[in-house]
Biopython code that builds the backbone (N, CA, C, O; Angstrom):
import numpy as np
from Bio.PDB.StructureBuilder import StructureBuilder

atoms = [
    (1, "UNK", "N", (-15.931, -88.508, -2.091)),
    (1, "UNK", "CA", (-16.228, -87.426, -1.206)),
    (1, "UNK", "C", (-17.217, -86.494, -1.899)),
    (1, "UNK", "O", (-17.240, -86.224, -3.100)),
    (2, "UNK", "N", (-17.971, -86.081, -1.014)),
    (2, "UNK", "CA", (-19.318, -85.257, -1.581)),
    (2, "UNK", "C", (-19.396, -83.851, -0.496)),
    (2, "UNK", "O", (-19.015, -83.695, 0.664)),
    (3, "UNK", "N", (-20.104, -82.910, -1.520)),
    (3, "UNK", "CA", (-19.452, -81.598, -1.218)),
    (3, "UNK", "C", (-20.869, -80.965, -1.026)),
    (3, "UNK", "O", (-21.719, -81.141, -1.898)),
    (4, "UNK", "N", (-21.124, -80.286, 0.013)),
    (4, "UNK", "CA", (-22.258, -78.954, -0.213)),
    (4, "UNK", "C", (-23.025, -78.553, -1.544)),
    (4, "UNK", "O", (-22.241, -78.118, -2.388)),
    (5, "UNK", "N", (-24.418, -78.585, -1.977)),
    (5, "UNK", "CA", (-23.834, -78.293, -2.975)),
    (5, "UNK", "C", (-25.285, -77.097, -3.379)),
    (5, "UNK", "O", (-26.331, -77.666, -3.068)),
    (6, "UNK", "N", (-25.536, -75.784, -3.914)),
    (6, "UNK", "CA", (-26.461, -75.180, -3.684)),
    (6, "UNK", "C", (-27.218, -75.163, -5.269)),
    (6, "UNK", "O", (-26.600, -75.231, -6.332)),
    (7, "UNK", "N", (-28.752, -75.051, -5.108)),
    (7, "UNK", "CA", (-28.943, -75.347, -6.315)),
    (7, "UNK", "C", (-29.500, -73.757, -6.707)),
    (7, "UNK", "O", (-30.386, -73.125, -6.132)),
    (8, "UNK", "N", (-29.039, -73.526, -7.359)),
    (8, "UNK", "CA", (-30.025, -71.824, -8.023)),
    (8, "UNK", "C", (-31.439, -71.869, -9.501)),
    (8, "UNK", "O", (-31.612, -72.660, -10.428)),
    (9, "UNK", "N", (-31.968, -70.979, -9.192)),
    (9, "UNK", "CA", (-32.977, -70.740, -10.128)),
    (9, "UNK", "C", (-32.237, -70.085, -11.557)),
    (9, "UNK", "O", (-31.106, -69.601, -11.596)),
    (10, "UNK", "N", (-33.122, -70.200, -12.619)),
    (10, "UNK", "CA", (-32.758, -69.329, -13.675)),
    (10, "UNK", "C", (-32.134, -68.039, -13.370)),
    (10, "UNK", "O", (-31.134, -67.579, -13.922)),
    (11, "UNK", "N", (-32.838, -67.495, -12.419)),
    (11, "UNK", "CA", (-32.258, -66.059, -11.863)),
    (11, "UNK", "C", (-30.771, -65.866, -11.072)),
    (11, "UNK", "O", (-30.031, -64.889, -10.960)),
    (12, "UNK", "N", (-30.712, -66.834, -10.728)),
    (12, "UNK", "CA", (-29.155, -67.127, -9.643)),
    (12, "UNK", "C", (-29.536, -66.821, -8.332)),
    (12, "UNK", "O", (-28.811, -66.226, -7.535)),
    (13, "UNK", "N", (-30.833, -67.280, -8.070)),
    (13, "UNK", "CA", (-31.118, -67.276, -6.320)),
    (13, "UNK", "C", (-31.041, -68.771, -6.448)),
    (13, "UNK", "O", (-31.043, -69.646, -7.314)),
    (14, "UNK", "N", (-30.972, -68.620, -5.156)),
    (14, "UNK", "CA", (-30.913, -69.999, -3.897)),
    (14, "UNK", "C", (-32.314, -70.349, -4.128)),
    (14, "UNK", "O", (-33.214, -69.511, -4.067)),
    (15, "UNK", "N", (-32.516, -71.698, -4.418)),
    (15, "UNK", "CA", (-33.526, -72.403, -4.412)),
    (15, "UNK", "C", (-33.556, -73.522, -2.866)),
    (15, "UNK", "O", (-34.412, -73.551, -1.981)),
    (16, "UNK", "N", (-32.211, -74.395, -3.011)),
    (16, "UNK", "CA", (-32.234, -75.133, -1.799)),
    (16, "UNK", "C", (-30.783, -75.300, -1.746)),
    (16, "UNK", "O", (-30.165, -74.979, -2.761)),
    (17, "UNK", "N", (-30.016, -75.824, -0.566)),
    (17, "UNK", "CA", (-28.955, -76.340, -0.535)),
    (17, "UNK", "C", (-28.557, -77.843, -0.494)),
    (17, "UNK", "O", (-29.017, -78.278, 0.561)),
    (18, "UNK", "N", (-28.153, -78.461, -0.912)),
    (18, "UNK", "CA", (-27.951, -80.352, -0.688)),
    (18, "UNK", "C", (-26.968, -80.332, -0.030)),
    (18, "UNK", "O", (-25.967, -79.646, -0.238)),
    (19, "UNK", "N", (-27.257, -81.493, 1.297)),
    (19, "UNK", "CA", (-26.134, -81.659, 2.271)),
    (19, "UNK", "C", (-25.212, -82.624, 1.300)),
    (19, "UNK", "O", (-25.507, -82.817, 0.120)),
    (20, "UNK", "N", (-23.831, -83.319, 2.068)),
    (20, "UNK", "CA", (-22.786, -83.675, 1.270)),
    (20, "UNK", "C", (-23.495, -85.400, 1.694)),
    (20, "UNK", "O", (-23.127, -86.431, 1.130)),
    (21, "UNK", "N", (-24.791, -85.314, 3.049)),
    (21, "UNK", "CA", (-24.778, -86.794, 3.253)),
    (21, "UNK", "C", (-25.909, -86.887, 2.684)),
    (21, "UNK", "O", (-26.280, -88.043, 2.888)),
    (22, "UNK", "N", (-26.735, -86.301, 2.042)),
    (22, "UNK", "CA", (-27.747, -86.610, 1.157)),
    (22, "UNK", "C", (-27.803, -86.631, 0.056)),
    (22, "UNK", "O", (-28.791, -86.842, -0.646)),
    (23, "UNK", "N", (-26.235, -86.308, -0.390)),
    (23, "UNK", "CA", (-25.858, -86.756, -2.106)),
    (23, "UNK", "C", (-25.282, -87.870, -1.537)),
    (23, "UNK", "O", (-25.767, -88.911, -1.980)),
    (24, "UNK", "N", (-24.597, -87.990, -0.883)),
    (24, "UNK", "CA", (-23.671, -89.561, -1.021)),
    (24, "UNK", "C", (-24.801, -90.900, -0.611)),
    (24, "UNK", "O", (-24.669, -92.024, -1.096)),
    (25, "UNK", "N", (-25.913, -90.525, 0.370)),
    (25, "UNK", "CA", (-26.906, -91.498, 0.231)),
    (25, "UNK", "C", (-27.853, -91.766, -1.407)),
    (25, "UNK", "O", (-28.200, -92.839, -1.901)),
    (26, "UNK", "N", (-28.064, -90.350, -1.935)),
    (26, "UNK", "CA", (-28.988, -90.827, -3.364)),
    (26, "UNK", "C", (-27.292, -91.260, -4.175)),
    (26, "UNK", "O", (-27.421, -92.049, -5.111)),
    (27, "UNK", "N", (-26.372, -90.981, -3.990)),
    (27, "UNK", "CA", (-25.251, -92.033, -4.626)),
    (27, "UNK", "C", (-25.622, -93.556, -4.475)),
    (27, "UNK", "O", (-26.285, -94.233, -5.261)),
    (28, "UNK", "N", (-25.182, -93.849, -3.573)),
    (28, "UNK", "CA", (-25.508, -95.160, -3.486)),
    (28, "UNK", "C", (-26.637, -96.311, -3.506)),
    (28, "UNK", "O", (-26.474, -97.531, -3.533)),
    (29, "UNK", "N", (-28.276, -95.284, -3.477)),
    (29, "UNK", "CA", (-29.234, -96.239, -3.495)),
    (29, "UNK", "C", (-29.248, -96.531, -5.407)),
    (29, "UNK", "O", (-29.746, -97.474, -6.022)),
    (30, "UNK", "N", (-28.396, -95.147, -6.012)),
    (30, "UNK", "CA", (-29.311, -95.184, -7.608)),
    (30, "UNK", "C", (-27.802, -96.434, -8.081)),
    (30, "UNK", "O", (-28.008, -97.133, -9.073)),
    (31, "UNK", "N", (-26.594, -96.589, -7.433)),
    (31, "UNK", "CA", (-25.307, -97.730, -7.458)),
    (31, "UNK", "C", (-26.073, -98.729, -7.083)),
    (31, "UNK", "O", (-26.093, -99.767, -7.745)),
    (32, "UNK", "N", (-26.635, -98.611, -6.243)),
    (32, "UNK", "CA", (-27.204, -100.076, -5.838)),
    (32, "UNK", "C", (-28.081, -100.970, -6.967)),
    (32, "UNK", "O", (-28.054, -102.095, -7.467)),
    (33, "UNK", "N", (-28.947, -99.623, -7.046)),
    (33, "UNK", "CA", (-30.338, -100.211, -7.900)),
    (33, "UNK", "C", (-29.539, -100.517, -9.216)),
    (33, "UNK", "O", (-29.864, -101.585, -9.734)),
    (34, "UNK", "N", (-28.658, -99.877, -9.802)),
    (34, "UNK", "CA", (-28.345, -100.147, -11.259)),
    (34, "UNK", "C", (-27.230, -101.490, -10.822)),
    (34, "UNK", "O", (-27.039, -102.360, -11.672)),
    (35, "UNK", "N", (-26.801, -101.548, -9.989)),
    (35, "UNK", "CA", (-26.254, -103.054, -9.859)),
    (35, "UNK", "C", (-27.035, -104.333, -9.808)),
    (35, "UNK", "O", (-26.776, -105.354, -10.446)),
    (36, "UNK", "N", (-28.326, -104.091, -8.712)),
    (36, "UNK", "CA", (-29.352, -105.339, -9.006)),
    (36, "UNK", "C", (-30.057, -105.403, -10.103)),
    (36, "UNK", "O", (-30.912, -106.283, -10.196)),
    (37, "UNK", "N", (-29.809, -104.333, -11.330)),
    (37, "UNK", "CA", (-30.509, -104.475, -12.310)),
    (37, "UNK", "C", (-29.743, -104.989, -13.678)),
    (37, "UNK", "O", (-30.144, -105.078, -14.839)),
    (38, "UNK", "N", (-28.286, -105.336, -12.968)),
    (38, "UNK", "CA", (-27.252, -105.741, -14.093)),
    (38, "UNK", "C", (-26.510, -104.488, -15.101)),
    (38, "UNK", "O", (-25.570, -104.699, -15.867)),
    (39, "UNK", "N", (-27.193, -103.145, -14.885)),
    (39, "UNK", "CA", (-26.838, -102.281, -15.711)),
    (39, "UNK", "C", (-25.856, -102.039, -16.149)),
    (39, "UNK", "O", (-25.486, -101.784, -17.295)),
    (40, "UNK", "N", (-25.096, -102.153, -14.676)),
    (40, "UNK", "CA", (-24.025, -101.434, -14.135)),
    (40, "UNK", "C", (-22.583, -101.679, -15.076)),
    (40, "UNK", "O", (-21.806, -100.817, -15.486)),
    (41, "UNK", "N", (-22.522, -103.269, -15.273)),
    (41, "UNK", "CA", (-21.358, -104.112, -15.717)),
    (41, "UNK", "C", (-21.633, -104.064, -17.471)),
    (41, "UNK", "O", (-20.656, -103.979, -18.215)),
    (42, "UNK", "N", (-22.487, -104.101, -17.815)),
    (42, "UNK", "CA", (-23.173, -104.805, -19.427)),
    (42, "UNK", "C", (-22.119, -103.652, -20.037)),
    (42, "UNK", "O", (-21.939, -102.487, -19.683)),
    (43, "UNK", "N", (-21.490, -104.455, -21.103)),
    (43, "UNK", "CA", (-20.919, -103.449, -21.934)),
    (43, "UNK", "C", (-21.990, -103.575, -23.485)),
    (43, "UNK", "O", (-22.844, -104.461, -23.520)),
    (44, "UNK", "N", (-21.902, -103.091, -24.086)),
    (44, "UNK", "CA", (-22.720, -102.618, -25.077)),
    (44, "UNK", "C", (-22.054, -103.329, -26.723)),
    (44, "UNK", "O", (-21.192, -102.824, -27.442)),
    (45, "UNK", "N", (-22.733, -104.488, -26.910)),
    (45, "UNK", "CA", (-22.343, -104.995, -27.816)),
    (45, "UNK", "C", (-22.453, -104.714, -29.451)),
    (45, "UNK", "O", (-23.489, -104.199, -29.874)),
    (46, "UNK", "N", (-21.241, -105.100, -30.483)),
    (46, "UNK", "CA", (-21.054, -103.801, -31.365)),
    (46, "UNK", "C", (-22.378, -104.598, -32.455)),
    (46, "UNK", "O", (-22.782, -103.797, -33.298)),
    (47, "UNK", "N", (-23.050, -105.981, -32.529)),
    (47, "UNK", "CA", (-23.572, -106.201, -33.384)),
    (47, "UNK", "C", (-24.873, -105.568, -33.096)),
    (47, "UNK", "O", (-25.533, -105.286, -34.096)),
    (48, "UNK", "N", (-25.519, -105.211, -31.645)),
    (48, "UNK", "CA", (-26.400, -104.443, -31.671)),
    (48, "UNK", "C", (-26.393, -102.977, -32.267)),
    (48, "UNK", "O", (-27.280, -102.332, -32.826)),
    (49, "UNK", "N", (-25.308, -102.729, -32.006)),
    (49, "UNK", "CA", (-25.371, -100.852, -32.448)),
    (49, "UNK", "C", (-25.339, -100.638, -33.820)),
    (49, "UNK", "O", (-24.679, -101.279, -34.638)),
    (50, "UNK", "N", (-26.173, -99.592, -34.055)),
    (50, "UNK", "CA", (-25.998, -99.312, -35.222)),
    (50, "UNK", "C", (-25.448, -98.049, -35.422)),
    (50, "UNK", "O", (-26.049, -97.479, -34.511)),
    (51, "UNK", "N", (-24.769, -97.191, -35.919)),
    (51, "UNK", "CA", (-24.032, -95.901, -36.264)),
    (51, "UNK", "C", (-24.447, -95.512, -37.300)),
    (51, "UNK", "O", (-24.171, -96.339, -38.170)),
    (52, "UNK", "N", (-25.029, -94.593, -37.726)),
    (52, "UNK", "CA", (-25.234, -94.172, -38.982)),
    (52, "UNK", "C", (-23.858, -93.009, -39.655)),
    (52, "UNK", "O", (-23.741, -92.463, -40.752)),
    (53, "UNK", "N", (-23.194, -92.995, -38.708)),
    (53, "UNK", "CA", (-21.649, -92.234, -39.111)),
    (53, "UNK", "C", (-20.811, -93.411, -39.648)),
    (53, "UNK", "O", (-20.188, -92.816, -40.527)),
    (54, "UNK", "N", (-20.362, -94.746, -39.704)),
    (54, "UNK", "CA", (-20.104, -95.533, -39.634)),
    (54, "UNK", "C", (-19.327, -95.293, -40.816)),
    (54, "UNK", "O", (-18.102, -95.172, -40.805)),
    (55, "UNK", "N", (-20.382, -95.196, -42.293)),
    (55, "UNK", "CA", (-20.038, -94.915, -43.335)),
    (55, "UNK", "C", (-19.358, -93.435, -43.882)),
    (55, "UNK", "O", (-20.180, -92.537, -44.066)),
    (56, "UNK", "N", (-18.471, -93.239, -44.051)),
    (56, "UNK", "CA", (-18.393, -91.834, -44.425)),
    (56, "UNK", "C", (-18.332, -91.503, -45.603)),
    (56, "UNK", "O", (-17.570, -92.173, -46.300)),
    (57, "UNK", "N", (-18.908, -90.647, -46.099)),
    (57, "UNK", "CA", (-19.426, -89.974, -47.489)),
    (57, "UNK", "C", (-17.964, -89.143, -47.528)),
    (57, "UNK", "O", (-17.674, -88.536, -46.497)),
    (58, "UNK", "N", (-16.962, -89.078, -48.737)),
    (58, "UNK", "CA", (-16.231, -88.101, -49.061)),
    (58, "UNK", "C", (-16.520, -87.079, -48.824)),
    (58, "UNK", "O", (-17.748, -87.092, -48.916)),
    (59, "UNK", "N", (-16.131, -85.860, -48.488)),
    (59, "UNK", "CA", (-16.346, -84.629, -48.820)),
    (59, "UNK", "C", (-16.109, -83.799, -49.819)),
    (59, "UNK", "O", (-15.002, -84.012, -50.313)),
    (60, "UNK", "N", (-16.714, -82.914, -50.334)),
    (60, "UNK", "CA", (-15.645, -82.010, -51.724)),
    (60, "UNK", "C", (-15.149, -81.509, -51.141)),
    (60, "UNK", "O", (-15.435, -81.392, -49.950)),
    (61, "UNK", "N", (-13.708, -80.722, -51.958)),
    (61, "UNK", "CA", (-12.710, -80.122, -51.462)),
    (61, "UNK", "C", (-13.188, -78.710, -51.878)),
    (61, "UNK", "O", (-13.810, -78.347, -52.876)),
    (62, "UNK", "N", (-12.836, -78.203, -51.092)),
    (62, "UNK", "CA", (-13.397, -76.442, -51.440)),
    (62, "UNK", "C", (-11.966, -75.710, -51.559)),
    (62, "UNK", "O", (-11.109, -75.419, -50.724)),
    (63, "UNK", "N", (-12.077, -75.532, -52.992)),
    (63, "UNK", "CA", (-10.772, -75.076, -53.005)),
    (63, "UNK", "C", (-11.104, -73.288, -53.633)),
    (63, "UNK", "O", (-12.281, -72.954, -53.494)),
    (64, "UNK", "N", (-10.256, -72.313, -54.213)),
    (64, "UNK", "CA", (-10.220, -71.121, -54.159)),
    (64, "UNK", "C", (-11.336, -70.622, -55.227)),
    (64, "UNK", "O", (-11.961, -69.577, -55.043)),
    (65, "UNK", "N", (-11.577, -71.641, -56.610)),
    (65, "UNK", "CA", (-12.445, -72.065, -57.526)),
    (65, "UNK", "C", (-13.901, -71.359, -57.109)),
    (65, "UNK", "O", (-14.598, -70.441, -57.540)),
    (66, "UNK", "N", (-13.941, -72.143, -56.223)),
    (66, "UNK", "CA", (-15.458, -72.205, -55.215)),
    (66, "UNK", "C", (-16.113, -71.047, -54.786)),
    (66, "UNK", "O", (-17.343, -71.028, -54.725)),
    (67, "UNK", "N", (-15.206, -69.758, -54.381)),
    (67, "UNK", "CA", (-15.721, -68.732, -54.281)),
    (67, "UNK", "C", (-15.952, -67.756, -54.833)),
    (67, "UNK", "O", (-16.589, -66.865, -54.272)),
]
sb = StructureBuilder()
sb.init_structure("model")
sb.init_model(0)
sb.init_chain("A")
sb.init_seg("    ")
for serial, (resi, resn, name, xyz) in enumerate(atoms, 1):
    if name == "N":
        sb.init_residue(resn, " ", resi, " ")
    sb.init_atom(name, np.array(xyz, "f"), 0.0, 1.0, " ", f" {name:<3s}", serial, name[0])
structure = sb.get_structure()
Protein backbone atom coordinates (compact mmCIF):
# COMPACT_ATOMS: atom_id res chain seq x y z
CA UNK A 1 0.00 0.00 0.00
CA UNK A 2 1.24 3.42 -1.07
CA UNK A 3 0.50 6.61 0.60
CA UNK A 4 0.30 10.43 -0.54
CA UNK A 5 3.35 11.54 -0.33
CA UNK A 6 4.60 15.48 -0.43
CA UNK A 7 7.97 16.38 -1.40
CA UNK A 8 9.50 19.75 0.27
CA UNK A 9 12.41 22.00 -0.60
CA UNK A 10 15.41 22.72 1.66
CA UNK A 11 13.15 25.40 3.06
CA UNK A 12 10.07 23.08 4.01
CA UNK A 13 7.78 24.33 1.16
CA UNK A 14 5.82 22.17 -1.03
CA UNK A 15 7.58 21.47 -4.08
CA UNK A 16 5.03 18.76 -5.53
CA UNK A 17 2.79 16.14 -4.15
CA UNK A 18 3.05 12.21 -5.42
CA UNK A 19 -0.18 10.45 -5.86
CA UNK A 20 -0.27 6.88 -3.98
CA UNK A 21 -0.95 5.50 -7.89
CA UNK A 22 2.07 7.01 -9.25
CA UNK A 23 4.37 5.56 -6.64
CA UNK A 24 2.90 2.15 -6.85
CA UNK A 25 3.21 2.35 -10.81
CA UNK A 26 7.21 3.65 -10.66
CA UNK A 27 7.11 0.53 -7.97
CA UNK A 28 6.55 -1.85 -10.23
CA UNK A 29 8.10 -0.80 -13.63
CA UNK A 30 11.77 -0.28 -11.56
CA UNK A 31 10.45 -4.53 -9.90
CA UNK A 32 9.97 -5.34 -13.19
CA UNK A 33 13.05 -4.01 -14.86
CA UNK A 34 15.38 -5.35 -12.02
CA UNK A 35 13.67 -8.76 -12.49
CA UNK A 36 14.34 -8.97 -16.37
CA UNK A 37 17.70 -7.96 -15.53
CA UNK A 38 18.27 -10.93 -13.03
CA UNK A 39 19.17 -8.40 -10.28
CA UNK A 40 16.55 -9.01 -8.30
CA UNK A 41 17.34 -12.84 -7.07
CA UNK A 42 21.51 -12.84 -7.39
CA UNK A 43 22.80 -13.14 -4.00
CA UNK A 44 26.26 -11.81 -3.73
CA UNK A 45 28.92 -14.29 -3.64
CA UNK A 46 31.55 -14.33 -0.67
CA UNK A 47 34.65 -15.22 -3.07
CA UNK A 48 33.92 -12.08 -4.96
CA UNK A 49 33.80 -9.67 -2.00
CA UNK A 50 36.39 -8.32 -0.61
CA UNK A 51 36.18 -6.59 3.07
CA UNK A 52 38.91 -4.77 4.10
CA UNK A 53 37.44 -5.05 7.89
CA UNK A 54 37.75 -8.70 7.54
CA UNK A 55 41.04 -8.59 9.34
CA UNK A 56 41.04 -6.97 12.62
CA UNK A 57 44.01 -5.17 13.98
CA UNK A 58 44.01 -5.43 17.99
CA UNK A 59 43.40 -2.42 19.63
CA UNK A 60 45.48 -0.88 22.65
CA UNK A 61 43.89 -0.81 25.77
CA UNK A 62 43.67 2.66 27.16
CA UNK A 63 43.95 2.26 30.47
CA UNK A 64 44.31 5.19 33.40
CA UNK A 65 48.36 5.23 32.51
CA UNK A 66 47.39 6.93 29.25
CA UNK A 67 46.19 10.10 30.51
Amino acid sequence: MFYETKVLDAYGKLKKIVSAEELQSRHWEIFKSMEENGSLFKKNSLKNQTNKNSKKIPSKNVGEDDY
